[in-house]
C-alpha positions in Angstrom: 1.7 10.2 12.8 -1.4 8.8 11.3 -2.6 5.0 11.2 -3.6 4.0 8.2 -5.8 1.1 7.5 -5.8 -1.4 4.5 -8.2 -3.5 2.4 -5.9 -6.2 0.4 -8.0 -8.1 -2.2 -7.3 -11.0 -4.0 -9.7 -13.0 -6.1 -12.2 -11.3 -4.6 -12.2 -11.7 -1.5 -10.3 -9.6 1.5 -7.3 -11.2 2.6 -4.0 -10.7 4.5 -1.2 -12.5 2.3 2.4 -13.0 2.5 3.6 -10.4 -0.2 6.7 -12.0 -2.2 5.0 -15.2 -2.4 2.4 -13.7 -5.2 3.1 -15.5 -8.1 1.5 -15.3 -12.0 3.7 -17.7 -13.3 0.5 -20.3 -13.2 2.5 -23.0 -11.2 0.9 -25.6 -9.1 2.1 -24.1 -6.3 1.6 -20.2 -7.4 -1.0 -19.5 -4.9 -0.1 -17.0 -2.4 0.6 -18.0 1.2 -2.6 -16.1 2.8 -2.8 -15.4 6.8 -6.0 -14.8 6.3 -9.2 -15.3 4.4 -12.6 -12.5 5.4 -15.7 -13.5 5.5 -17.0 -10.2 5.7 -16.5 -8.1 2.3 -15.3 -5.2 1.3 -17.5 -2.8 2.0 -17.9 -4.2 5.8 -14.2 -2.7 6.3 -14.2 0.2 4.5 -17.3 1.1 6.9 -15.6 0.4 10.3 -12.6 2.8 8.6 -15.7 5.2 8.0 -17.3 5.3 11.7 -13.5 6.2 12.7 -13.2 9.2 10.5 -9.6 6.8 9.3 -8.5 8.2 6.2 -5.9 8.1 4.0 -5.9 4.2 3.8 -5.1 2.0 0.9 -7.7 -0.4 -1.0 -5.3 -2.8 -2.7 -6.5 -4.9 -5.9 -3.9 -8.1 -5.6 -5.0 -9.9 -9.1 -3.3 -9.3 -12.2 -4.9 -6.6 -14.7 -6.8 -7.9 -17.6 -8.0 -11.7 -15.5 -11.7 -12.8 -14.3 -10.0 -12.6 -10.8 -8.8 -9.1 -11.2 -12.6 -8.0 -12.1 -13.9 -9.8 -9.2 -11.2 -8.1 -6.7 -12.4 -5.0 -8.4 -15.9 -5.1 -8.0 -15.3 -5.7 -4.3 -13.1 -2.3 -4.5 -15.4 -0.6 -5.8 -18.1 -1.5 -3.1 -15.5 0.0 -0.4 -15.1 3.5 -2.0 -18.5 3.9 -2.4 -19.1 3.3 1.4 -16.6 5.2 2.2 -16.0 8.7 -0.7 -13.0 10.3 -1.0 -11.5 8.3 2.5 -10.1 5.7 0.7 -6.9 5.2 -2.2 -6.8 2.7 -4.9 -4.0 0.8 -6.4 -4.1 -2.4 -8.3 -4.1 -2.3 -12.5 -4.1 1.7 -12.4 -3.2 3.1 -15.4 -3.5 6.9 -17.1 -6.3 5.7 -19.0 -8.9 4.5 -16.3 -7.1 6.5 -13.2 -9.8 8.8 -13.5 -12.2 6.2 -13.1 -11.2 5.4 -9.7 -11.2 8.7 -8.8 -15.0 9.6 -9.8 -15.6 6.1 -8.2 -14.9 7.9 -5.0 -11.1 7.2 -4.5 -9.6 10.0 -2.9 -5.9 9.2 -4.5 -5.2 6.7 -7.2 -2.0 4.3 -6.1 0.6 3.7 -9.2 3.9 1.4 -9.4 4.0 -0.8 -12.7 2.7 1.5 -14.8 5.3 4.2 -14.5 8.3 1.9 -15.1 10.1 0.8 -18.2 12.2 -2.0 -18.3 13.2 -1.8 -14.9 13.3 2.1 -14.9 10.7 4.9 -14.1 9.1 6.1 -17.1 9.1 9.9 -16.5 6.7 10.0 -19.5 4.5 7.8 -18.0 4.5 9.8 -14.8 3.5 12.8 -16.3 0.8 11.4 -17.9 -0.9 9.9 -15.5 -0.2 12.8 -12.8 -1.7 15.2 -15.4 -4.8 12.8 -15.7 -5.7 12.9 -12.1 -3.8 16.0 -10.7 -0.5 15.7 -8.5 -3.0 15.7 -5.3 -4.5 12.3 -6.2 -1.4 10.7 -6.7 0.9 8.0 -4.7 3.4 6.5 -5.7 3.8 2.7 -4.4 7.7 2.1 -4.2 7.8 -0.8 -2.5 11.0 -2.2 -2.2 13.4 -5.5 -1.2 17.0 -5.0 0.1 20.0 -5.7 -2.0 23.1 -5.4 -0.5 23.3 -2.6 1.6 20.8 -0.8 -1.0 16.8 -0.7 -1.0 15.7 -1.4 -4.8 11.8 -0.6 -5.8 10.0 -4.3 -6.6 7.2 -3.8 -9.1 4.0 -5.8 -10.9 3.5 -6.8 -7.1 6.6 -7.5 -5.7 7.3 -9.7 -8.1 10.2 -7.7 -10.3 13.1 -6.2 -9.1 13.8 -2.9 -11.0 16.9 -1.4 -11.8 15.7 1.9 -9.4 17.4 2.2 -6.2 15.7 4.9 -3.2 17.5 7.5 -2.4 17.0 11.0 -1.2 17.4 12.7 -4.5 15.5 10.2 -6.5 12.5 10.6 -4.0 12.9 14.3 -5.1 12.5 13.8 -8.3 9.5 11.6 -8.2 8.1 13.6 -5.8 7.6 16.9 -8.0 4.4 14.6 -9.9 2.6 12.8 -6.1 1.1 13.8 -3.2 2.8 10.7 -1.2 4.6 7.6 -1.2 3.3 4.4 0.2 6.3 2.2 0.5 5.4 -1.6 1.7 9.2 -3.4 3.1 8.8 -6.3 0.9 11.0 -8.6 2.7 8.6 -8.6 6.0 5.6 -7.7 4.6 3.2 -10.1 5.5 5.5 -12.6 7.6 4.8 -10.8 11.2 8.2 -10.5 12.6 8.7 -6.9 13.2 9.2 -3.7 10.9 12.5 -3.3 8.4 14.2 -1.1 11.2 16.6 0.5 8.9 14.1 1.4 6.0 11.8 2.7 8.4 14.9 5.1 9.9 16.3 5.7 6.1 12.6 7.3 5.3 11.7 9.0 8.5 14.8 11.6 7.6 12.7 12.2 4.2 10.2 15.3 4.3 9.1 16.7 1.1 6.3 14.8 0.8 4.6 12.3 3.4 5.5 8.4 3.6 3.2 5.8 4.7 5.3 2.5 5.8 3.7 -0.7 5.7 5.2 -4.1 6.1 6.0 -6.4 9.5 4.5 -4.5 11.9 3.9 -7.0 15.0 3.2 -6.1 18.0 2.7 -2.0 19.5 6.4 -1.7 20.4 7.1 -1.4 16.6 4.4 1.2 16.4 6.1 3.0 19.1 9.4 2.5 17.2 8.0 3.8 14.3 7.2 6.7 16.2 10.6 7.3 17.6 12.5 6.7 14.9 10.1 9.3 12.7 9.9 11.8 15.2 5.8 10.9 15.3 6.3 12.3 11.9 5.3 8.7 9.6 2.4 7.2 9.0 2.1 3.2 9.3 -0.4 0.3 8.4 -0.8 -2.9 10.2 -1.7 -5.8 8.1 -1.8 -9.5 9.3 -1.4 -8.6 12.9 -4.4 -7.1 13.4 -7.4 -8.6 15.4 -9.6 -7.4 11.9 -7.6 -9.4 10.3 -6.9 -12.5 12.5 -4.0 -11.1 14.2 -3.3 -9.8 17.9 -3.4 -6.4 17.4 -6.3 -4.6 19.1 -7.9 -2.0 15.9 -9.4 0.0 18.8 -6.2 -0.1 20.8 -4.2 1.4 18.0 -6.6 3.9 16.7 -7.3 5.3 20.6 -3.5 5.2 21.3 -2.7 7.2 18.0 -6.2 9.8 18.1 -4.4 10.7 22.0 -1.3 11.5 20.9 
């Protein structure tokens, strides 16, 4: 069981947001509710993640591709994987075209979700494409997802589309042949410290070709330790809002002793 740290950024600047209330729709309103706004940048983060040897963490660009904002949000990426080379994955705009980029930029994976999905499907030809472009090893897959009835259905272009794709163990198999891991965010808590999706969190601990990072509602170290439990110690897990880094309550030094002891 591995902590792994984030940097979320959105219009350039790090920040801790409530994820299903990103909007592009331009509305008045659109704005994401944000739990919190850094005044340090980037790079500042991805340093403290650095001195503690933390890798395997995510670098998220929250902006869509192709905006002013997105550019900004990626010049502040690109600041904290060049303090930190080949400690840090990338997702945000990734496509098979520029995934190589991110990689010589010093990302040691490249993070993918919209890219590889059609019309509310995966795109298998997509996913080759882009797993041949940087090799399966610098591959996740982001399949972040929101409950639907009893069923867990992938959410894509930032949790803003629900796809047609629903996780299971065999689909996770098939996906899994072209990545080196899945980071999957609970969509549904993420951001809105009230605790971890219990029954995601036990539905993927029973998974083990390839490893899982869960992110999303962790709130206090009891769901750490349920995490733990329920996973065997096997699954690794971010903490977000909650953490003193980032506002919260959570003591960054507290979890990262706690889980280095184990």
């Amino acid at each position: 069981m591995r902590f792994r740290p984030c940097i979320d950024i959105h219009n350039g600047k790090v920040k801790q947001i409530v994820g299903d209330t990103i909007s592009d729709l331009g509305k008045a309103n659109g704005q994401p509710k944000e739990n919190f706004v850094a005044d340090k940048d980037a790079a500042y983060y991805a340093n403290i993640y650095k001195a503690d040897d933390l890798r395997g963490g995510h670098i998220i660009n929250l902006n869509m591709k192709g905006t002013k904002e997105y550019k900004a949000s990626m010049e502040e990426a690109i600041k904290a994987l060049s303090t930190f080379p080949n400690g840090m994955q990338y997702g945000g705009g990734v496509d098979d075209k520029n995934a190589k980029d991110f990689i010589d930029a010093g990302a040691s994976h490249v993070i993918v979700t919209s890219f590889v999905f059609n019309d509310g499907r995966v795109d298998y030809d997509a996913l080759k494409r882009i797993s041949n472009a940087v090799g399966r090893e610098h591959l996740v897959l982001d399949l972040s997802c929101t409950r639907v009835d009893d069923k867990f259905v992938i959410v894509t272009d930032r949790w803003q589309k629900v796809s047609k794709e629903i996780i299971t163990y065999n689909f996770l198999d098939r996906l899994a042949y072209y990545c080196d891991e899945f980071l999957i965010h609970a969509a549904d808590v993420e951001g809105r410290q009230n605790g971890i999706d219990r029954d995601l969190v036990g539905f993927l601990a029973r998974y083990k070709r390839v490893p899982i990072t869960y992110a999303g509602g962790v709130s206090d170290y009891g769901d750490i330790e349920l995490i733990s439990y329920l996973s065997d110690n096997n699954m690794d897990f971010t903490v977000g809002s909650c953490l003193d880094l980032f506002g919260g309550n959570l003591s960054y030094e507290r979890i990262v002793k706690r889980i280095t002891t184990r």
